[in-house]
LOZA-268942 format. One record per residue (C-alpha): residue number from 1; residue in one letter; x, y, z. Coordinates in pm, whole numbers, plus 50000, padded with zeros to 5 digits. Layout:
NUM A X Y Z
...
//
This chain:
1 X 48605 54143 49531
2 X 48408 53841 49420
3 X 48062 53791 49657
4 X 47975 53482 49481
5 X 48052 53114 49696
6 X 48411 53028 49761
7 X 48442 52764 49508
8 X 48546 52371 49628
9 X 48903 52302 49697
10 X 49019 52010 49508
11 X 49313 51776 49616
12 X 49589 51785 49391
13 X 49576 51541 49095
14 X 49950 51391 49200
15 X 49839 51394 49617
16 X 49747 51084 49711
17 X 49382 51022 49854
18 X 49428 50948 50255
19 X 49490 50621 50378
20 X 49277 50346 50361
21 X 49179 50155 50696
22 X 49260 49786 50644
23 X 49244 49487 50933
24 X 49462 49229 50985
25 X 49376 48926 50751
26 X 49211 49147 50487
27 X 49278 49077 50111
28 X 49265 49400 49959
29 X 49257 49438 49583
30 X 49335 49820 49419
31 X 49520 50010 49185
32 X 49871 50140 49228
33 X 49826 50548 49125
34 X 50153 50784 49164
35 X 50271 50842 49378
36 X 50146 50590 49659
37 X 49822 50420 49780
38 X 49810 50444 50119
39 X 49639 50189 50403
40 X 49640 50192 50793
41 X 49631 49870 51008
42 X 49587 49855 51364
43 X 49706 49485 51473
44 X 49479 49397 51829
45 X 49810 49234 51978
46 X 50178 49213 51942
47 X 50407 48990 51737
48 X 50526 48968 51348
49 X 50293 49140 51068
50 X 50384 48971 50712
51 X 50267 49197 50452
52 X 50270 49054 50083
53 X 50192 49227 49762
54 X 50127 49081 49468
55 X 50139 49226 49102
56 X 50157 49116 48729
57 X 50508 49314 48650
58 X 50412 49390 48297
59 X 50169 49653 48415
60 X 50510 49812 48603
61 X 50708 49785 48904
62 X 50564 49880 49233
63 X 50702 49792 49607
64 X 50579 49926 49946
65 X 50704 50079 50232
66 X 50672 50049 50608
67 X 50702 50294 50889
68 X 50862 50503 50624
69 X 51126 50270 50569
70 X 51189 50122 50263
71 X 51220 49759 50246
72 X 51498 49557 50067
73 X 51375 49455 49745
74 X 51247 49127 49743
75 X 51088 48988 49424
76 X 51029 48690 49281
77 X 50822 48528 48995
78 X 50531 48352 49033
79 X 50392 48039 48837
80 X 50219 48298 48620
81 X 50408 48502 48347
82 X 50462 48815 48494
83 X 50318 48800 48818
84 X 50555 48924 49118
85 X 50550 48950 49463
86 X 50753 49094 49779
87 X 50670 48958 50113
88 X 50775 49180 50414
89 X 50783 49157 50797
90 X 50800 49331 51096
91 X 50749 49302 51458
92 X 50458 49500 51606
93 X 50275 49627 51912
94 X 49922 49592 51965
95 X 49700 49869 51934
96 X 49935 50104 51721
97 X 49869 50192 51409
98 X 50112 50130 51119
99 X 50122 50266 50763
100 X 50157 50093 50503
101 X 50254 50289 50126
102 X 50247 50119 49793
103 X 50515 50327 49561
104 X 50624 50328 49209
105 X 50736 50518 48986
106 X 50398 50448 48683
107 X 50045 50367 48658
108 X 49805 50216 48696
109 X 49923 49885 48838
110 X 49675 49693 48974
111 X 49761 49476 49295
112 X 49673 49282 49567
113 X 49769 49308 49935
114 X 49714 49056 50221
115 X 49856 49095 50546
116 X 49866 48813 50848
117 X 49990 48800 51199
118 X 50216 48529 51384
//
């Protein structure tokens, strides 16, 4: 029987780190890591949330989900070579807090997310 300190637990390398807090109208910029990257937004009232994601596709293909529901694919090209995006909504209520996963399959992609209110 060891007396020595119990030694650190480490996350798994494939567990993703817990979600990040995000507000509505923040541009967040990061880098898609299997299996997700997660975020958490609390919108202050009720109405549509548009979430959009925006990637270059050459670095891979990532999507995200939404209350654990997949979306439909959605992608189109931008102006730039490579660079896709999928634009989502939903209708939300004020005060909850909503989860939002972006997924793929390979990494690192990097990304940006934006999400509004209407």
């Amino acid at each position: 029987v060891s007396t020595g300190p119990i030694p650190n637990q480490r996350q798994s390398p494939t567990s993703p780190p817990p979600p990040t807090p995000i507000v509505v109208g923040d541009v967040v910029h990061g880098t898609f890591i299997v299996p997700e990257v997660l975020f958490d937004v609390r919108p202050r009232a009720s109405g549509v949330l548009f979430i959009s994601l925006i990637w270059d596709s050459r670095e891979g293909d990532i999507d995200f989900t939404f209350l654990s529901a997949v979306f439909a694919t959605d992608v189109t090209t931008g102006a730039t070579a490579g660079q896709s995006s999928a634009v989502r909504s939903v209708r939300v209520t004020g005060g909850q807090t909503y989860r939002i996963a972006v997924v793929g399959s390979a990494g690192p992609v990097p990304f940006t997310l934006s999400t509004s209110m209407q």
